[in-house]
C-alpha positions as CSV (number, residue, x, y, z in Angstrom):
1,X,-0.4,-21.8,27.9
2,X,-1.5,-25.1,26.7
3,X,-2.0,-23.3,22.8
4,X,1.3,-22.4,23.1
5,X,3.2,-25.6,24.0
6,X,0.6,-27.5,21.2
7,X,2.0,-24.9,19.0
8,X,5.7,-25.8,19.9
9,X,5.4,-29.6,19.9
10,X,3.6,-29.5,16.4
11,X,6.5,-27.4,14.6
12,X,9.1,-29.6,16.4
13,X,7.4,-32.5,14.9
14,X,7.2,-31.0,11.9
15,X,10.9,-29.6,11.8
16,X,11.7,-33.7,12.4
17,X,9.6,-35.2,9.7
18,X,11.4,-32.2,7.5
19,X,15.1,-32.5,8.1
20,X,15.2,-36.4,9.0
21,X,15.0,-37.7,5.8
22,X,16.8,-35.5,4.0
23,X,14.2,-33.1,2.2
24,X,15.9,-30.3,4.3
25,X,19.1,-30.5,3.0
26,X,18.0,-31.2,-0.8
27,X,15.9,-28.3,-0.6
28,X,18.9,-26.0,0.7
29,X,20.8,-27.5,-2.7
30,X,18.0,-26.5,-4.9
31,X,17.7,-23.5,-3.8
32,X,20.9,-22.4,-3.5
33,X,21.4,-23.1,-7.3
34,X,17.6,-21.5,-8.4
35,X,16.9,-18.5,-6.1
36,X,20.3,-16.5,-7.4
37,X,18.5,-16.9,-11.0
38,X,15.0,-16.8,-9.9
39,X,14.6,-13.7,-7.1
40,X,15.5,-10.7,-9.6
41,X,12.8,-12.4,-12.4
42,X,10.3,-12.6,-9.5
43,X,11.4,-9.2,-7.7
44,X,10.9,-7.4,-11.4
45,X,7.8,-9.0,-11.9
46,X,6.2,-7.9,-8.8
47,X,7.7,-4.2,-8.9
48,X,6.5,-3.8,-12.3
49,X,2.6,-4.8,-11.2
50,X,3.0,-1.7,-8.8
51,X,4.6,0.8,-11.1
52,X,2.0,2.8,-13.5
53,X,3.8,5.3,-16.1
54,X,2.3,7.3,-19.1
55,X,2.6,10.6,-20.7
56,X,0.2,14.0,-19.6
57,X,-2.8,14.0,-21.7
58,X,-2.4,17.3,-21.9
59,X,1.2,18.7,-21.7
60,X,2.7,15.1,-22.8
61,X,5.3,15.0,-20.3
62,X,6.4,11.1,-19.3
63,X,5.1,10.5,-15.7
64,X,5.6,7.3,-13.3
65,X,5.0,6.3,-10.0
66,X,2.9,4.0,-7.6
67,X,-0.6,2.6,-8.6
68,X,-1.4,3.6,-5.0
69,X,-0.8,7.1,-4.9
70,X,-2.3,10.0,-6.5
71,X,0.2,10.6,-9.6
72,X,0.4,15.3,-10.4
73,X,1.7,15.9,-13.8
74,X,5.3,18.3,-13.2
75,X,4.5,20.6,-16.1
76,X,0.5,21.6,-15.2
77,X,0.1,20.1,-11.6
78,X,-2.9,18.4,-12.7
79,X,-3.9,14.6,-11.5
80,X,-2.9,12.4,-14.3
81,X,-3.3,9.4,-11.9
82,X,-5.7,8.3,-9.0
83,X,-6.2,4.8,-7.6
84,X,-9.9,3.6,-7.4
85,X,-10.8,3.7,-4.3
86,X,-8.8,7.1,-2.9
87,X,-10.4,8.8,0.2
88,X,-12.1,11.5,-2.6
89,X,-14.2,8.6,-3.3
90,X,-15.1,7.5,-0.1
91,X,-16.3,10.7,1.4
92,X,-19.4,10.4,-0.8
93,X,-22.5,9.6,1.1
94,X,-23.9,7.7,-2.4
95,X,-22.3,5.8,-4.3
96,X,-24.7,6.4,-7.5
97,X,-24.1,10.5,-7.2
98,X,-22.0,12.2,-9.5
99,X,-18.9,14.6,-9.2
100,X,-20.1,18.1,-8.3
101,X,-18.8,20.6,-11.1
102,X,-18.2,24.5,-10.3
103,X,-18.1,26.0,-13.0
104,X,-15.5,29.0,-12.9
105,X,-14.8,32.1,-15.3
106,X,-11.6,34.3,-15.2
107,X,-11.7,37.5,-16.0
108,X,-8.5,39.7,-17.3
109,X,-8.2,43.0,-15.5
């Protein structure tokens, strides 16, 4: 309880020592005449650092998408994108062990 009512008095105090002399209200002005310019430069900055996009090594169709997910090209289905990191990489027991490779032949009938 006593956390709590610290916690109050110290924004309060703070709130004051804000507003009283003005640095509230100048601040409201500045922002009011920067953020309408200055959100969609920051909001495009930060979408772009999440976006990955590229072409299908093999098919070269154009994919996009989020660096967090695991990216499948339309044309093949293959994974043209995985993040580092994905739960395929976590499920190893050593971290020095290779992928495991099966190799497969198809036969015609």
């Amino acid at each position: 309880m006593a956390s709590t009512y610290n916690l109050l008095i110290s924004r309060t105090i703070f709130f004051l020592w804000f507003a009283l002399p003005g640095w509230l209200f100048r601040f409201m002005i500045f922002a009011t005449w920067v953020l309408p310019f200055a959100a969609p430069l920051v909001i495009g900055a930060v979408a772009n650092n999440l976006v990955i996009q590229g072409s299908c090594p093999v098919c070269r169709w154009q994919f996009k998408g989020y660096k967090n997910q695991v990216i499948h090209c339309v044309g093949f289905g293959n994974i043209v994108w995985q993040p580092k990191g994905d739960f395929s990489s976590r499920c190893t027991t050593s971290s020095t062990s290779g992928p495991d490779f099966i190799d497969v032949e198809f036969e015609e009938k």
